[in-house]
C-alpha positions, 0 to 999 in steps of 0.5 A, a space after each residue: 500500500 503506497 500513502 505519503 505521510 507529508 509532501 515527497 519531493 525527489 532527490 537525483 543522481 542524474 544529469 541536469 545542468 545549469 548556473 552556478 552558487 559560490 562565494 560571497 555577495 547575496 542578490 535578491 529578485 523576485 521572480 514571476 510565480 512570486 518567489 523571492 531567489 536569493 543567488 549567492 554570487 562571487 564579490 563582483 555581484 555577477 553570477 558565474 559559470 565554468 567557461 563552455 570549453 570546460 563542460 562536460 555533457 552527461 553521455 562525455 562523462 559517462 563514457 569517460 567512466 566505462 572503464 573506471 573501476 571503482 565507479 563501477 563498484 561504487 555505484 552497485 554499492 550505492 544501490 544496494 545501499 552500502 553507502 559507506 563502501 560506495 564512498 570510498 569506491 566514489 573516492 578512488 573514482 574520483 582519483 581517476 577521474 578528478 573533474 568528473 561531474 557524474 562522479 561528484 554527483 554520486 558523491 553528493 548523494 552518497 555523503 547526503 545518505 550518510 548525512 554529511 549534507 554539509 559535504 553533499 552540498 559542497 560536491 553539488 556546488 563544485 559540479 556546478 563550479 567546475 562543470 557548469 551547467 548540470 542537471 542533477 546537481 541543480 535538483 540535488 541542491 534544490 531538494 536539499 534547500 528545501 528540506 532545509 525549509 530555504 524555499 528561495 534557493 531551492 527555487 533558484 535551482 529547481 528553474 535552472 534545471 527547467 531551463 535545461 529541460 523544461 519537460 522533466 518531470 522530476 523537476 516540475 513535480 519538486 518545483 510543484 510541491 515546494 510551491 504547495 509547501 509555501 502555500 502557492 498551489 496556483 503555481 503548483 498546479 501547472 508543474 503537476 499537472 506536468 509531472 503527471 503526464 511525464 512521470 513513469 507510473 509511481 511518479 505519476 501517481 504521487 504527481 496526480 495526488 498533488 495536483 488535486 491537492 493544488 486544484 482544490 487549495 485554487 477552489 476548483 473540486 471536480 478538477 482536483 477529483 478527476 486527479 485524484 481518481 487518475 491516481 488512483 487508476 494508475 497506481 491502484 494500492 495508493 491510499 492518500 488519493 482515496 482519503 482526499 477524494 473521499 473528503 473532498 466529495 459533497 454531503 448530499 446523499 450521493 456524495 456521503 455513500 460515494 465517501 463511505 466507498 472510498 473509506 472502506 477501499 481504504 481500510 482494505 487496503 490499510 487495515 489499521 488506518 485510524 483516520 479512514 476508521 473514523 471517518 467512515 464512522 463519522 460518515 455512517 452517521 451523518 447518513 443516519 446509521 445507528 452503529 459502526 458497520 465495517 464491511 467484511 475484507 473479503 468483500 472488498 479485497 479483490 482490488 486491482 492492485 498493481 505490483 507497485 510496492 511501498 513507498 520509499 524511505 525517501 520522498 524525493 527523488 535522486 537522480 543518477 546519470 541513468 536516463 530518466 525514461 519517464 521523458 521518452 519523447 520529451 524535448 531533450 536539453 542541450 546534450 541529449 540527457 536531464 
């Protein structure tokens, strides 16, 4: 059963590619959708990046790496979540190949597993430095400030990633959520909305979710329960879809049996949910009922769940150098990757 129990975001481990955050002056603007981005720049007030001559497209880098060994190792090592070997692995990779920005990133990752985020912050903003634009270390450190509750720069780096590829659904569906975190749905709605026609199934979902969430925060409730029942179909073991589908239906006759339906999928689906427990109750007898009638499971237990698991650990999303096959037919950036 997949429920978000708070707003999931994505952390990367691929390529994206955009500006650069170093040194020492802090300039503030205010962009169109509202946020206030603060862009650390060098002491000439001016933002800078790696000369064009010193940028490394994802598909360089990964072929750069083919015959490195302990980048190799080191990446088995991250997936299978021994992220102590993986940084020693990413270390010596990084030996043979100083500059790499996939490397780095893979190093930003781990380190931020191992929760030295200080150290992942560091790696992050050295891609950029080094390499220059890059895509994944723009997310990473988007994820990073926003988990850190600094929505302006996270905001900085989820645009510069849009700029590199503006159908990635990644970035729309982080970017969509950080504006639901700061109370902004009419500008998470658009990102959403993308994300859920973007993003490969388990994405889908949680961006289709997010996006009835924004459309009822903007007044527009069939809307926002047309999204919720397109999460549902795509990923049919997810309960939260159901829970704010089910509260946002009217209190007519109509509306409080159609509620009591989407409870008890709930309950099927999580036997222990407290809060689809009550409010299946509260709902019996706002429809005249005089006890509690749970349905039997069995009635109710031949849902057509998919073979999607759990919910991450994690919320957000990484992103490695693996293409992200949910842009299958999006506009590629300027190298071909994120």
């Amino acid at each position: 059963m997949l429920s978000d129990s708070s707003i999931p975001i994505l952390l990367v481990a691929g390529v994206l590619t955009a500006g650069l955050v170093t040194a020492n002056h802090v300039v503030t603007s205010r962009s169109n959708d509202g946020l206030v981005v603060q862009v650390t720049s060098e002491a000439s007030g001016a933002n800078t990046s790696a000369p064009a001559a010193n940028r490394v497209t994802t598909a360089q880098a990964r072929a750069a790496l083919s015959d490195n060994v302990p980048f190799q190792a080191g990446r088995t090592a991250y997936r299978d979540g021994r992220y102590d070997e993986a940084a020693a692995r990413f270390a010596a990779a990084a030996d043979r190949a100083p500059d790499n920005p996939m490397v780095q990133n893979y190093q930003g990752l781990t380190a931020r597993r191992l929760g030295r985020e200080d150290a992942a912050e560091r790696y992050w903003k050295t891609v950029l430095d080094t390499n220059g634009p890059y895509g994944a270390a723009h997310l990473n450190l988007g994820l990073l400030y926003t988990n850190h509750e600094r929505p302006e720069e996270a905001a900085h780096h989820y645009r510069r990633a849009l700029a590199l590829n503006p159908n990635h659904a990644r970035a729309h569906y982080n970017f969509g959520l950080l504006h639901l975190q700061t109370e902004r749905p009419s500008q998470a709605v658009s990102h959403l909305e993308r994300a859920s026609r973007l993003g490969s199934n388990a994405l889908r979902a949680k961006a289709a979710h997010h996006h009835g969430r924004a459309l009822l925060a903007t007044g527009q409730p069939e809307a926002a329960r047309a999204a919720f029942r397109e999460a549902i179909s795509v990923q049919p073991d997810y309960a939260d879809p159901r829970m704010a589908l089910a509260s946002s239906l009217p209190s007519d006759s109509a509306g409080l049996r159609e509620r009591a339906r989407w409870y008890r999928e709930v309950m099927t689906l999580a036997p222990n949910h407290d809060t689809a427990r009550a409010r299946y109750a509260e709902t019996l007898r706002k429809m005249g009922a005089d006890s509690l009638r749970l349905p039997p499971m069995a009635r109710f237990g031949q849902l057509n769940l998919g073979p999607f698991g759990r919910r991450p650990d994690r919320p957000l999303v990484e992103v490695s150098e693996l293409v992200d096959r949910s842009n299958a037919g999006a506009a590629p950036n300027m190298d071909g990757t994120f």
